[in-house]
LUMLUM-186279 format. One record per residue (C-alpha): chain; z, x, y. Coordinates in nm, 3 decimals. Each point is the difference from the previous one (the first is absolute). Layout:
BEGIN
['A', [Z, X, Y]]
...
END
This chain:
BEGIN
['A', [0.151, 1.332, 0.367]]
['A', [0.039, -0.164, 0.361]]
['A', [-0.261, -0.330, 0.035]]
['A', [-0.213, 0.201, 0.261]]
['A', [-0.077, 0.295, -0.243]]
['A', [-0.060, -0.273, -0.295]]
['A', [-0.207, -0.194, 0.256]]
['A', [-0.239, 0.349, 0.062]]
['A', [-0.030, 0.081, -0.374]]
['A', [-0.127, -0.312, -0.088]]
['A', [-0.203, -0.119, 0.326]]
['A', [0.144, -0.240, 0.163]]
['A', [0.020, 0.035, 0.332]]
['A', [0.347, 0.128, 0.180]]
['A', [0.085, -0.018, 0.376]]
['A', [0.115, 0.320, 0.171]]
['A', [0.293, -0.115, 0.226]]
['A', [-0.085, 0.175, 0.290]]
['A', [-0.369, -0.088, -0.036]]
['A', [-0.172, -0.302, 0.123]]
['A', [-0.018, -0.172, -0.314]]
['A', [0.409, -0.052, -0.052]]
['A', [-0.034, -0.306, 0.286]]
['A', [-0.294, -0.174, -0.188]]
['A', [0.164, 0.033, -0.391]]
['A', [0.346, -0.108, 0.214]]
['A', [-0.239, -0.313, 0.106]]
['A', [-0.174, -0.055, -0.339]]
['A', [0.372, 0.030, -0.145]]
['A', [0.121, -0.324, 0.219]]
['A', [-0.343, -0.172, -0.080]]
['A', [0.046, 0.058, -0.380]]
['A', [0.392, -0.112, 0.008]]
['A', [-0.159, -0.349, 0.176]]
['A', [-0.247, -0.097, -0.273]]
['A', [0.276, 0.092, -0.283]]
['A', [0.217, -0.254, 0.192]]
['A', [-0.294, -0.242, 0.030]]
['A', [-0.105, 0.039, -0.380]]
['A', [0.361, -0.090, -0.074]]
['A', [0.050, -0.258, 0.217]]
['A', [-0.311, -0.165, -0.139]]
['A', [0.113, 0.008, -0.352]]
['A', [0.323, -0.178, 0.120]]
['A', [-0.140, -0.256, 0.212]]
['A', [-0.063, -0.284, -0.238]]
['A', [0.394, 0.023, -0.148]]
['A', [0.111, -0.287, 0.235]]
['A', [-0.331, -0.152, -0.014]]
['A', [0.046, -0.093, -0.386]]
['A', [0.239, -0.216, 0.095]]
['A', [-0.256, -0.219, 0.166]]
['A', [-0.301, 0.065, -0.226]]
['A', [0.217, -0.218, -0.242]]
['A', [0.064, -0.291, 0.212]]
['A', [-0.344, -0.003, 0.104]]
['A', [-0.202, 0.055, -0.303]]
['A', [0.311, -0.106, -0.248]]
['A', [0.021, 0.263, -0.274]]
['A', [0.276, 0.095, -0.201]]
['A', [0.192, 0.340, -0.006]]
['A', [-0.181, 0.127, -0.296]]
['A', [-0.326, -0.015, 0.199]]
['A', [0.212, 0.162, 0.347]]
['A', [0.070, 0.279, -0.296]]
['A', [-0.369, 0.040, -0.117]]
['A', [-0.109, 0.061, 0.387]]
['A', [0.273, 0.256, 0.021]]
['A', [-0.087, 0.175, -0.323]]
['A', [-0.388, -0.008, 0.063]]
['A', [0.126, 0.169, 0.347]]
['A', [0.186, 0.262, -0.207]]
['A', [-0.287, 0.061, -0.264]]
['A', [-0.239, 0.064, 0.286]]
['A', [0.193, 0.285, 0.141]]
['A', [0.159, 0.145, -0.298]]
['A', [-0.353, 0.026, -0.143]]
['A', [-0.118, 0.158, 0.389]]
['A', [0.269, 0.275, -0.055]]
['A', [-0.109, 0.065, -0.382]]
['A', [-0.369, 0.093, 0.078]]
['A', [-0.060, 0.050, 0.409]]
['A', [0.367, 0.147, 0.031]]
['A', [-0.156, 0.377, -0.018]]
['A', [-0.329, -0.046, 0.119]]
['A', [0.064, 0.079, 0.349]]
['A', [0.130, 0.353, -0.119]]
['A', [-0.388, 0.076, -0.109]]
['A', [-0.211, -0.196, 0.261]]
['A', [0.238, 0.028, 0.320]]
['A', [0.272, -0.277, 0.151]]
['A', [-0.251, -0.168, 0.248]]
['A', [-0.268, -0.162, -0.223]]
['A', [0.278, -0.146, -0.290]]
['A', [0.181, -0.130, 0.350]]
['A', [-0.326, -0.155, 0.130]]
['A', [-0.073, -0.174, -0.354]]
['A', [0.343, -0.143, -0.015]]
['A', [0.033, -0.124, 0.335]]
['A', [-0.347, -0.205, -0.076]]
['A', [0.128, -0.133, -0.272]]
['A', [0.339, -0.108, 0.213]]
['A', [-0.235, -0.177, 0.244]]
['A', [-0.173, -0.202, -0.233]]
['A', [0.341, -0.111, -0.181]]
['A', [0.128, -0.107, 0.334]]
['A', [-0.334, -0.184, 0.083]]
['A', [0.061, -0.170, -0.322]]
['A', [0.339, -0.054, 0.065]]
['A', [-0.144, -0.214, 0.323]]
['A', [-0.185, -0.177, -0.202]]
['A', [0.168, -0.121, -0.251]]
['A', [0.072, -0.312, -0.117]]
['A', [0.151, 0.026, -0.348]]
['A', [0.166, 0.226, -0.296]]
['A', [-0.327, 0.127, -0.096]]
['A', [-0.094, 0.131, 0.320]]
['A', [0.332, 0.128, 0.057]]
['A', [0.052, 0.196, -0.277]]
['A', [-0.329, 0.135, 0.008]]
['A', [0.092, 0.166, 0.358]]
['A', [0.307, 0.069, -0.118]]
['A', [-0.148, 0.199, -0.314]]
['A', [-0.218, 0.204, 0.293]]
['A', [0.280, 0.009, 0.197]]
['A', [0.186, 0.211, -0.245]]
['A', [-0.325, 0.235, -0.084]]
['A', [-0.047, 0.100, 0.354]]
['A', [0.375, 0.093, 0.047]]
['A', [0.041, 0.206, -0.297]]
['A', [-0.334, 0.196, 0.071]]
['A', [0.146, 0.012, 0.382]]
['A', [0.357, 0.102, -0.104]]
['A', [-0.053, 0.321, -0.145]]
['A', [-0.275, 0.104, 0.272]]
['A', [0.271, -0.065, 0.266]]
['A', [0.253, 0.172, -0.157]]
['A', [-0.201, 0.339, -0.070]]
['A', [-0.160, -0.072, 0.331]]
['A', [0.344, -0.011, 0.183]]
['A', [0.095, 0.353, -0.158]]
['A', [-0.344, 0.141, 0.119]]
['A', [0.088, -0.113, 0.351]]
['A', [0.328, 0.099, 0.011]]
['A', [0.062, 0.160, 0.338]]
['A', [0.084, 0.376, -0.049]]
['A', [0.309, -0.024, 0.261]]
['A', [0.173, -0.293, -0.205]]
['A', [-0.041, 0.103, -0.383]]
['A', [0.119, -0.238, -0.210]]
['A', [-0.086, -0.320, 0.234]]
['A', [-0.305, -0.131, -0.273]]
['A', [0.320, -0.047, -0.235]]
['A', [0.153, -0.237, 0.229]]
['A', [-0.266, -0.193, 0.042]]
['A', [-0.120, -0.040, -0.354]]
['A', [0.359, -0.120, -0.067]]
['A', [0.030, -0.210, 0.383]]
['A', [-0.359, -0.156, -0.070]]
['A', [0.083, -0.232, -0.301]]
['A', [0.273, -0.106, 0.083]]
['A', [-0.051, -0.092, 0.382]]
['A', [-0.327, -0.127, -0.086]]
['A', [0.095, -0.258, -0.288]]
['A', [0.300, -0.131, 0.294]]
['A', [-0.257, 0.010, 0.270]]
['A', [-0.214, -0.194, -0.215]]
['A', [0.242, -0.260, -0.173]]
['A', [0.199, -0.049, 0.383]]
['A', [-0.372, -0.034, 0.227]]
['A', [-0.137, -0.238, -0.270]]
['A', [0.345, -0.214, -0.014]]
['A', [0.020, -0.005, 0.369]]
['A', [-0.331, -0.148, 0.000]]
['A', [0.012, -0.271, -0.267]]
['A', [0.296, -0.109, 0.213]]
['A', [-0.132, -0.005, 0.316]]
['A', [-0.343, 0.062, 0.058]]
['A', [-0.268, -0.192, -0.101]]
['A', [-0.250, -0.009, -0.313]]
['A', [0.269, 0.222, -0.191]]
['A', [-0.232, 0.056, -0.329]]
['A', [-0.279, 0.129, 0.255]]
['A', [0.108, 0.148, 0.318]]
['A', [0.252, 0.290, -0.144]]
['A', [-0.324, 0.097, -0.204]]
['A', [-0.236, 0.030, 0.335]]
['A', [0.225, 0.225, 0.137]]
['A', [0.025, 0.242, -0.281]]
['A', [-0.416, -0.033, -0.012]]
['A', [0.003, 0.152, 0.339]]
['A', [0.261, 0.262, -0.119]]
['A', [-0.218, 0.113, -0.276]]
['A', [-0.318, -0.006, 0.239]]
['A', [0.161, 0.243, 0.239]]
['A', [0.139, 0.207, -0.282]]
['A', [-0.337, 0.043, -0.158]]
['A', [-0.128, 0.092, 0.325]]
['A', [0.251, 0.256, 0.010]]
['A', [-0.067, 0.151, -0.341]]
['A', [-0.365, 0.045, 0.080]]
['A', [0.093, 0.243, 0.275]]
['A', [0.296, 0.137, -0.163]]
['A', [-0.059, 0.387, -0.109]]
['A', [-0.041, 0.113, -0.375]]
['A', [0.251, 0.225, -0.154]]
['A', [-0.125, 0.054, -0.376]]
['A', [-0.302, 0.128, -0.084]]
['A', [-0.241, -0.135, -0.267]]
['A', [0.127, 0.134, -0.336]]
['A', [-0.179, -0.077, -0.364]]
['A', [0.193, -0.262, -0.191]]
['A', [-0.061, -0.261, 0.161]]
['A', [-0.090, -0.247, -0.273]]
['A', [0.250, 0.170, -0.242]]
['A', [0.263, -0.102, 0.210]]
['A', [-0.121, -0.343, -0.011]]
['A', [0.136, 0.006, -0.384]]
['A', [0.359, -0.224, 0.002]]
['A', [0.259, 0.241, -0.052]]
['A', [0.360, 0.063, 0.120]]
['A', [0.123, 0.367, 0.012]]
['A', [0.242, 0.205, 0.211]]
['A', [-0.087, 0.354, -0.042]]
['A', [0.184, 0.238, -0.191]]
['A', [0.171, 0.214, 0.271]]
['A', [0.092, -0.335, 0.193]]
['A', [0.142, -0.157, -0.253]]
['A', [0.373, 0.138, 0.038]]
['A', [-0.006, -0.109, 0.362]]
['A', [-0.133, -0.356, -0.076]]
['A', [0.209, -0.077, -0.313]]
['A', [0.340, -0.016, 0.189]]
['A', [-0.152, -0.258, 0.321]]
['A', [-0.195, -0.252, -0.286]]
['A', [0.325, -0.213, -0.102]]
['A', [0.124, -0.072, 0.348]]
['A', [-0.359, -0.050, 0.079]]
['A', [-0.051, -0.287, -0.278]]
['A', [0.333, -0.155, 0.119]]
['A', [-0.087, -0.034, 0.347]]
['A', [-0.367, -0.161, -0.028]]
['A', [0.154, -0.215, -0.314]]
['A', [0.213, -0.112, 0.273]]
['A', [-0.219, -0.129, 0.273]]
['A', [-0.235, -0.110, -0.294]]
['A', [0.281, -0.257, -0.009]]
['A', [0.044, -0.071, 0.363]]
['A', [-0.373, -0.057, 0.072]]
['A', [-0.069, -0.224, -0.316]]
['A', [0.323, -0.238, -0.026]]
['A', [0.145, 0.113, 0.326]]
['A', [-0.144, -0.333, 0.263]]
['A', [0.041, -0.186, -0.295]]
['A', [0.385, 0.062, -0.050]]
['A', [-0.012, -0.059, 0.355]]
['A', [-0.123, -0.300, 0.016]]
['A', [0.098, -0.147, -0.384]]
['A', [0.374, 0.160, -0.026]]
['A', [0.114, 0.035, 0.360]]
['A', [-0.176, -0.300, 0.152]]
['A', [-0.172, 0.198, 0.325]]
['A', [-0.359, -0.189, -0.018]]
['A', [-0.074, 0.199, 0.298]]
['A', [-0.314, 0.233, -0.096]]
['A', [0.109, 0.267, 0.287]]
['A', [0.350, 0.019, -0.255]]
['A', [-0.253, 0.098, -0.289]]
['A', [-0.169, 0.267, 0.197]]
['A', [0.307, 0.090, 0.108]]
['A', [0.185, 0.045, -0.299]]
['A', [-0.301, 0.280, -0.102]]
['A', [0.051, 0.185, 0.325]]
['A', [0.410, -0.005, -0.035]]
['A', [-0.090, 0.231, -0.294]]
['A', [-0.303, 0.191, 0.104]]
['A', [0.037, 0.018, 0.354]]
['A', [0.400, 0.138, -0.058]]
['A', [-0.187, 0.263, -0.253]]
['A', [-0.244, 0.088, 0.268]]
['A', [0.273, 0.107, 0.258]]
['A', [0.194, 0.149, -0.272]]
['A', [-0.244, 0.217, -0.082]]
['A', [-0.081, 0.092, 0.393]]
['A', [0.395, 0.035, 0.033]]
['A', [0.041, 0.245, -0.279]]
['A', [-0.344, 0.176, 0.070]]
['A', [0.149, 0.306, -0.008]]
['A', [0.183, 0.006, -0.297]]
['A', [-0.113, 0.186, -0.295]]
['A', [-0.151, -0.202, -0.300]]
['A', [0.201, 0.172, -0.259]]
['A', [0.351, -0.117, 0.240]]
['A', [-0.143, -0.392, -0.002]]
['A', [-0.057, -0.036, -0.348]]
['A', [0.368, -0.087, -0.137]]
['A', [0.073, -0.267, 0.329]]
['A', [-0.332, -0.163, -0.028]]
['A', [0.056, -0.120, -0.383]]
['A', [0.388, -0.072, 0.136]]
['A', [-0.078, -0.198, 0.243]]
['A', [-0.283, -0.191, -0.206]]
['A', [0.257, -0.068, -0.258]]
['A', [0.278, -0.155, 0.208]]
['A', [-0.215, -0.138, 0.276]]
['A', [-0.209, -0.234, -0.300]]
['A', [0.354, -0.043, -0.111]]
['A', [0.122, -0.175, 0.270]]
['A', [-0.316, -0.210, 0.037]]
['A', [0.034, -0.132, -0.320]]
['A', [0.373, -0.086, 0.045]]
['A', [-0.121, -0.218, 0.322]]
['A', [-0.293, -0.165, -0.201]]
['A', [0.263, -0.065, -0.268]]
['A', [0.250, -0.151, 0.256]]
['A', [-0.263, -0.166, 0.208]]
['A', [0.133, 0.246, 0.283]]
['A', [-0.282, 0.107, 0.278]]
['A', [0.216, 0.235, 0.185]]
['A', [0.111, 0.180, -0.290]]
['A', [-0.390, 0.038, -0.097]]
['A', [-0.154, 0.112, 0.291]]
['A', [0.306, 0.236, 0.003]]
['A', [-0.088, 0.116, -0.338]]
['A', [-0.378, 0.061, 0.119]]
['A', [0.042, 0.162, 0.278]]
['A', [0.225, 0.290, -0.247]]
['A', [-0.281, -0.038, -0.207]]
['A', [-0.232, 0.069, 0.251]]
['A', [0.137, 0.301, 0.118]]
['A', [-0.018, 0.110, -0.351]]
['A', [-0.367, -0.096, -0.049]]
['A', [-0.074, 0.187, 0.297]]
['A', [0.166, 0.316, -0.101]]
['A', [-0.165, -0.018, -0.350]]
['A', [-0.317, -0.014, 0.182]]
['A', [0.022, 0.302, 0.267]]
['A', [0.148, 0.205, -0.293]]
['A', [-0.308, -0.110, -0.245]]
['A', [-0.310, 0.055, 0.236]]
['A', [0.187, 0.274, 0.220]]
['A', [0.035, 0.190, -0.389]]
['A', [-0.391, -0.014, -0.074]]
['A', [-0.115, 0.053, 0.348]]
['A', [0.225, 0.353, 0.013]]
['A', [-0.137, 0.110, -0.359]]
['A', [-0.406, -0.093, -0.041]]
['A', [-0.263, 0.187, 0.090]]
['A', [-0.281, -0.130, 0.218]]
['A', [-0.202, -0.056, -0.253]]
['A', [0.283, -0.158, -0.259]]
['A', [0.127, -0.219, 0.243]]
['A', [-0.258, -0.336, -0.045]]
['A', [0.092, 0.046, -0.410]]
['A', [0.342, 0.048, 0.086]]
['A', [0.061, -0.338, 0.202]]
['A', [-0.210, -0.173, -0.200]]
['A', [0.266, 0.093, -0.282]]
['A', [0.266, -0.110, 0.245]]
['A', [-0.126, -0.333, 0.063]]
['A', [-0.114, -0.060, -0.327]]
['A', [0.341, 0.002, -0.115]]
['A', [0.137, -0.157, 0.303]]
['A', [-0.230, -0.297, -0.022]]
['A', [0.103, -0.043, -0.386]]
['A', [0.326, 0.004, 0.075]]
['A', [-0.053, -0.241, 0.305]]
['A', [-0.254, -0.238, -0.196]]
['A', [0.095, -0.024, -0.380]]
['A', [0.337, -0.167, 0.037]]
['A', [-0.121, -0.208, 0.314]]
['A', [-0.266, -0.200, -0.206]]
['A', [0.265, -0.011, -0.305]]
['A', [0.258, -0.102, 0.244]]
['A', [-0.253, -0.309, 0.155]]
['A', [-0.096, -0.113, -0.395]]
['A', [0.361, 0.038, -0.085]]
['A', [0.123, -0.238, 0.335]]
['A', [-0.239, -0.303, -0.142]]
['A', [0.168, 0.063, -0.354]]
['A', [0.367, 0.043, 0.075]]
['A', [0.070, -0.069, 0.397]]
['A', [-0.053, 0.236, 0.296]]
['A', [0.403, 0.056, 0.028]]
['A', [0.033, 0.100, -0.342]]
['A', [-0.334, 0.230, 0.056]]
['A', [0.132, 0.165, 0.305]]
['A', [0.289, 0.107, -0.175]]
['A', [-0.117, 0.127, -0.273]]
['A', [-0.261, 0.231, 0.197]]
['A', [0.252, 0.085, 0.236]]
['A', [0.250, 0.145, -0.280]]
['A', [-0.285, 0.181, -0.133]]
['A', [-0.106, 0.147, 0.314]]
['A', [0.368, 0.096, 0.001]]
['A', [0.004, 0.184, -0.322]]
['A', [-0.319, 0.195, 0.076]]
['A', [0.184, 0.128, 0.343]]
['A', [0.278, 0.061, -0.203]]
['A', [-0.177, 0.193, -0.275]]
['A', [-0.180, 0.215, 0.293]]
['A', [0.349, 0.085, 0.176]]
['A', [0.122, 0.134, -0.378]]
['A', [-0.298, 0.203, -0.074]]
['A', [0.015, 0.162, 0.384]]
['A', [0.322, 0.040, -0.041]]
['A', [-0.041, 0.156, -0.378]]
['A', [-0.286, 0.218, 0.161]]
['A', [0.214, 0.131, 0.299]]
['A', [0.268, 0.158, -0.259]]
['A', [-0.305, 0.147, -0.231]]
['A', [-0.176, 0.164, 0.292]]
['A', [0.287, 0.304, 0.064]]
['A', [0.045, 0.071, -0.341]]
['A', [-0.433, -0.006, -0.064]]
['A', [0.007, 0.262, 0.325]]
['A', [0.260, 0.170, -0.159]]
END
């Protein structure tokens, strides 16, 4: 069933393209895209910060870990009980909750002036992006304009990525050469989230109130039944992928700085964006590509690009690194156009919050578990050794997901058969 019929049997609201409605959901559409990339590129911004947190306020890596993991908890914990919620009481009041809570972790972000502090807006940080995640997503699809189906795909797969290298990049830039770098990047993003709430308030509802409400407030992860064939074959290369810049966003500036010798915080920003920003063009590049077509490069190219990486962290090589990166960045941004362009083409309107919430439940896991193992394990045995280790088993997974496609694509003519 097309997304316009779904959209009328369930009451959200759909845009007739020749009507004048299709210019205002084409404007909302933009507007949402924006505060994904702003939510994004807030949850990135204190990467190259860290950093200097430590020489300021002197704490070890096992603390940096705890303020990454109470990020992580905050968010995964967002997605387990909000992540539906905006499928029974409509997109725009779970956006306007989260984005209050974003403003008042950046105003505490301003303020602050030591770990506690810090990982308290850092734990509120992570609540109001998981509650804001799956909004934007479902709100994207609701938006989509009925001339360019497909588009709210793209975006759900363009908006992590080219937010977290927005993020890591502006923030870097600014440490280096602007002043107050643990305040200013933070005032900006205040103002971001101002004008974005400002935009939500006017923004037009697309679900109608449906009972369940509190029900859906009950953690739980499920894919639905009839889904579940179409999501199965996208979840591997999807765990590689955010496993992967997990890795670059947690011990990436510190490899940077500790095994390369570039003290330069713009290199630590940067080193986030060679990976996220090359996924984010990736995924515009290959827009129209099919999702089923992308799977088997993306967890190729994740495999040999984290390969190569790892043999220039082994041979101290920085060329041969950034090489591997970039291959590994065109891999995690195929992964990503093929994962959210998947569950934007099969949900309903009102399965789609549920739905991403699933998505970045598992993508967070995957992104989060083996980064706070990785910064424990880099006090305990050495961030070179740690590196390596999580980059070989980022390898496997991509390597396990290009066996099962690949075992899946032979299956599927004899199943239809």
């Amino acid at each position: 069933m097309s997304t316009i019929s779904d959209a009328r049997t369930t009451g959200a609201v759909s845009a007739d393209p020749g009507s004048g409605t299709a210019r205002p959901r084409s404007r909302t559409f933009v507007a949402v895209a924006a505060i994904s990339v702003l939510f994004l590129a807030a949850s990135s911004a204190p990467t190259p910060l860290y950093v200097v947190y430590q020489e300021q306020w002197g704490f070890s890596a096992s603390v940096l870990t705890f303020v990454f993991a109470i990020y992580v908890l905050g968010l995964l914990g967002s997605l387990l009980v909000v992540g539906a919620l905006s499928d029974h009481v409509g997109r725009r009041p779970v956006l306007a909750g989260a984005i209050a809570l974003e403003i008042g972790a950046l105003v505490l972000f301003l303020l602050a002036g030591d770990v506690a502090v810090l990982s308290v807006a850092r734990f509120l940080q992570g609540v109001a992006t998981g509650a804001a995640m799956t909004a934007l997503g479902a709100a994207l699809v609701d938006h989509e304009p009925a001339h360019a189906p497909g588009r709210a795909g793209l975006i759900n797969s363009l908006a992590p990525t080219s937010g977290l290298a927005l993020g890591a990049l502006g923030t870097g830039a600014l440490v280096q050469f602007a002043p107050a770098p643990t305040r200013l990047v933070f005032a900006c993003l205040l103002v971001g989230m101002v004008l974005a709430g400002l935009v939500v308030l006017r923004m037009r509802e697309t679900v109608a109130r449906r009972p369940g409400a509190l029900a859906s407030l009950r953690p739980r992860v499920g894919i639905p039944a009839r889904l579940r064939a179409d999501v199965a074959p996208v979840v591997p290369v999807m765990l590689a992928s955010w496993a992967l810049s997990g890795l670059y966003l947690s011990l990436g500036p510190s490899v940077a700085v500790s095994l390369f010798g570039l003290h330069s915080h713009l290199v630590g920003g940067a080193v986030v964006t060679l990976l996220c920003g090359t996924g984010a063009l990736t995924a515009f590049t290959f827009r129209s590509r099919s999702a089923d077509s992308l799977l088997v490069p993306a967890a190729a190219l994740l495999a040999g690009g984290t390969l190569v990486t790892l043999l220039g962290v082994a041979q101290d090589g920085i060329v041969l690194a950034a090489i591997g990166t970039l291959v590994s960045g065109v891999g995690f941004g195929a992964a990503a156009l093929a994962t959210f362009g998947t569950f934007a083409r099969i949900a309903a309107p009102h399965e789609r919050g549920a739905l991403f919430a699933v998505a970045f439940v598992f993508s967070y896991l995957a992104f989060s578990l083996p980064a706070v193992a990785a910064g424990f394990a880099s006090t305990a045995f050495g961030l070179r050794a740690t590196a390596e280790v999580y980059g070989l088993a980022v390898v496997a997974a991509a390597a396990s997901a290009l066996v099962l496609r690949v075992v899946l694509n032979r299956r599927r003519p004899a199943t239809a058969a």
